[in-house]
C-alpha positions in Angstrom: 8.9 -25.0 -15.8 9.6 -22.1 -13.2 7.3 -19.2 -13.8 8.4 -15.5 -13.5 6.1 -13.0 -12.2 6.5 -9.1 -12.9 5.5 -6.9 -10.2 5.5 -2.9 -11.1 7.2 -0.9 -7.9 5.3 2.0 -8.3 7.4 4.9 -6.6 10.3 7.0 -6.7 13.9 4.6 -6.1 16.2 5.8 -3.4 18.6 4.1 -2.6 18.7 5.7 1.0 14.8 4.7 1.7 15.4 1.4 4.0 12.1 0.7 2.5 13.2 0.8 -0.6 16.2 -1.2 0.4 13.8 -4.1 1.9 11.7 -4.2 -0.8 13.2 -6.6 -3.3 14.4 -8.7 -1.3 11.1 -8.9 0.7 9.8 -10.3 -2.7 12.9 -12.5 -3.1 12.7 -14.3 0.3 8.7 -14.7 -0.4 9.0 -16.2 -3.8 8.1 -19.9 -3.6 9.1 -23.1 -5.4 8.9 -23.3 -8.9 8.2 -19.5 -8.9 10.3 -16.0 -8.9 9.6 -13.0 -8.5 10.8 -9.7 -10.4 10.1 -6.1 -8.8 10.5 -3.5 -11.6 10.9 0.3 -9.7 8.6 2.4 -12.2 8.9 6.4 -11.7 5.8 7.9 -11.1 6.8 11.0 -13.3 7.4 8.4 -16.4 3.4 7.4 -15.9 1.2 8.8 -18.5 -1.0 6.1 -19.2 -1.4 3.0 -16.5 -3.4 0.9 -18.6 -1.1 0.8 -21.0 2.2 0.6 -19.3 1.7 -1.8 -17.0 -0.8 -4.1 -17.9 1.9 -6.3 -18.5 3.2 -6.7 -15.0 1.3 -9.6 -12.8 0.6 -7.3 -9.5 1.5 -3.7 -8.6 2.7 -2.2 -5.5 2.9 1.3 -4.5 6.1 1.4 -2.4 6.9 4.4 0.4 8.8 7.3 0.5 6.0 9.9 -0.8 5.9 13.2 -1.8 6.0 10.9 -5.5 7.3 13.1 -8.2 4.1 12.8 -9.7 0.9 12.2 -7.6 -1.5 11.8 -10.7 1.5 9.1 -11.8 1.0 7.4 -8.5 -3.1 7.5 -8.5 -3.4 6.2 -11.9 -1.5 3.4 -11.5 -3.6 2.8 -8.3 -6.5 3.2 -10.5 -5.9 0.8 -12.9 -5.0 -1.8 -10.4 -8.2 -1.2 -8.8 -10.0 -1.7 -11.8 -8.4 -4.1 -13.5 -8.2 -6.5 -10.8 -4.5 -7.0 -10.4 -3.2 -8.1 -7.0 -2.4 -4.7 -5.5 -0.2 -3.4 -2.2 0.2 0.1 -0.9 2.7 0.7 1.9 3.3 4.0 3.9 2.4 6.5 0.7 1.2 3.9 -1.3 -1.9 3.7 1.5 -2.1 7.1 1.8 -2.7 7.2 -2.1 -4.6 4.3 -2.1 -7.0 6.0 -0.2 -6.9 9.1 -2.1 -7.6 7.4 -5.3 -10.5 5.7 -4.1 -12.1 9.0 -2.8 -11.8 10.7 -5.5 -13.0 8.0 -8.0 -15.3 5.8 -6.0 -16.8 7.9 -3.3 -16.8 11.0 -5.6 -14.9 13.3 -3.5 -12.9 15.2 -6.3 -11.1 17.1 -4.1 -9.8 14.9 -1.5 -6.4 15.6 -1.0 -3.0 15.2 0.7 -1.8 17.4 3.5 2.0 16.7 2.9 1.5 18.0 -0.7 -1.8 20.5 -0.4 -2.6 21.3 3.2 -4.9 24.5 2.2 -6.9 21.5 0.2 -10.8 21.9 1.2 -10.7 17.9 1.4 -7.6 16.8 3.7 -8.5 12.7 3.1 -4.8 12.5 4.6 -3.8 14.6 7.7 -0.8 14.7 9.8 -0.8 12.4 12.3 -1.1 12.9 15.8 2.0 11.3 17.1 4.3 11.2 14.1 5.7 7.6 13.3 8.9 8.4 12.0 11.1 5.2 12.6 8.7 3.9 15.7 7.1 0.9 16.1 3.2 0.2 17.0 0.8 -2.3 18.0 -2.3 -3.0 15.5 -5.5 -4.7 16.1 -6.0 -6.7 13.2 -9.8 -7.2 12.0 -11.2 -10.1 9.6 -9.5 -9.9 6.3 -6.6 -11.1 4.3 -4.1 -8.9 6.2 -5.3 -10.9 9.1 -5.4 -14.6 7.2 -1.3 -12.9 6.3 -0.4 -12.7 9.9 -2.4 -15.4 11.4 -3.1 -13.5 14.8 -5.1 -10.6 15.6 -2.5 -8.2 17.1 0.7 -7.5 15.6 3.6 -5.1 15.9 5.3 -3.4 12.9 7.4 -0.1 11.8 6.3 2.5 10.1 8.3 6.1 9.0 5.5 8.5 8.4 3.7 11.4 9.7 0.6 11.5 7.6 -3.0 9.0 8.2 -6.3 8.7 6.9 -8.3 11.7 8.6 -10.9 10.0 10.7 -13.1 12.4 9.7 -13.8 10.5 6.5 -13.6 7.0 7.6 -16.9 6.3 7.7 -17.5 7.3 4.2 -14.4 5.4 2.4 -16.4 2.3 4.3 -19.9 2.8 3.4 -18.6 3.1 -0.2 -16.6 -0.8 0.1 -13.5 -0.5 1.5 -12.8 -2.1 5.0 -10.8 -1.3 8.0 -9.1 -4.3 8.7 -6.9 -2.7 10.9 -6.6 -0.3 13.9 -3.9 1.3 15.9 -4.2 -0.3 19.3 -3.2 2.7 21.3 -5.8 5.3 19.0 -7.9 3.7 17.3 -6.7 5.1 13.9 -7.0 2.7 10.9 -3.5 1.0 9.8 -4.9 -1.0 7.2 -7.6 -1.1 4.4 -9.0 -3.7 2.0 -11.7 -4.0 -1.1 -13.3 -7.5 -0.4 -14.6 -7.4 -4.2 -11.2 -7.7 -5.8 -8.8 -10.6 -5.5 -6.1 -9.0 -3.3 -6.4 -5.1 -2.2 -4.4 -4.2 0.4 -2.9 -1.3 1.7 -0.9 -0.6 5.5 0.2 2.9 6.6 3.1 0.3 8.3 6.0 -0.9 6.7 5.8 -4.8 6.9 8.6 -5.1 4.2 11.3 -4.2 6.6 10.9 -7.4 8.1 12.9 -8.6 5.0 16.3 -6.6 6.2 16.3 -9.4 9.1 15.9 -12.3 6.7 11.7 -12.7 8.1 9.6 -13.4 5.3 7.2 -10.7 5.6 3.8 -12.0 6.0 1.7 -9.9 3.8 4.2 -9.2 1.2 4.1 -13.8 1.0 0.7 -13.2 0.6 0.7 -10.8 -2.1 3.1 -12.8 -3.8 1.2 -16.1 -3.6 -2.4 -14.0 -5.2 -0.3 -13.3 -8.2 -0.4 -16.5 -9.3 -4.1 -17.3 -8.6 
């Protein structure tokens, strides 16, 4: 008997977003035998309680394209993922969030914030980025860690279509607190990717690995989020 996996696509839908456009059928063309694969787009304004709208769906991803209508939409369904132990991905905003989340909740810095929606915030977690990545392509170092099991080499190329990164300022703190930097900008030295080795599959990438879809490639880590959801 085929089983059907829910995942909740946490984000606002555009139709215009290419990654928004990749998305679904990045989860179609990694669905395996005997196995599909649904992605449900849930609003972030329509989120009022995670725990108990979407503890039905098998994994959660937040997708790209932030501002979210609602942030507190966004970081509770984060949140819950986190805690709950269902196989997680954040993308583009969805790391940025990610990261926010876990500030505020596990490292106790209440008011870590995002510069694209609060730049007067006392806490900017999330800062513009140097060299904005709107549309470019980078190289990434990758580190030990499931994004690095995904790819199955340790330097990679992908695309990206954002301006804001984790402030480097706090790096050290989001890792003495569990999470790990499993992944670097080759050129800067800024983290691309982040991971909790405590729960089944964390990830999150400031890149956009899901565009890989929109030339029939099976994106590697969105395969490997796929394949933790039935574990």
């Amino acid at each position: 008997m085929a089983i059907h996996f829910r995942v909740a696509l946490i984000g606002d839908y555009d139709s215009s977003v290419i990654a928004h456009q990749a998305i679904p059928r990045a989860l179609r063309l990694s669905s395996g035998t005997g196995h599909s694969v649904e992605g449900v787009w849930v609003h972030t304004a329509s989120i009022s309680n995670a725990e108990s709208q979407l503890r039905d769906f098998d994994g959660v991803w937040c997708v790209p394209a932030s501002p979210y209508a609602s942030m507190e939409g966004a970081l509770d369904a984060i949140r819950f993922a986190r805690e709950s132990g269902r196989p997680f991905l954040g993308t583009c905003g969805g790391f940025q969030h990610a990261l926010v989340e876990y500030a505020r909740n596990v490292c106790n810095l209440r008011t870590a914030d995002h510069a694209e929606t609060n730049p007067h915030a006392s806490v900017l977690l999330i800062s513009p980025l140097a060299c904005p990545l709107v549309e470019q392509n980078e190289e990434i170092t990758l580190h030990e860690g499931l994004v690095q099991k995904a790819y199955g080499v340790s330097r990679i190329t992908e695309a990206y279509h954002c301006s804001y990164g984790l402030n480097r300022e706090y790096e050290s703190l989001l890792v003495k607190n569990g999470l790990h930097a499993t992944a670097h900008a080759l050129s800067s030295g800024d983290v691309r990717a982040i991971e909790l080795s405590a729960h089944p599959f964390f990830v999150a990438t400031l890149f956009q690995s899901e565009r890989r879809a929109l030339r029939d490639e099976i994106p590697p880590l969105v395969k490997a989020f796929v394949t933790s959801l039935a574990c």
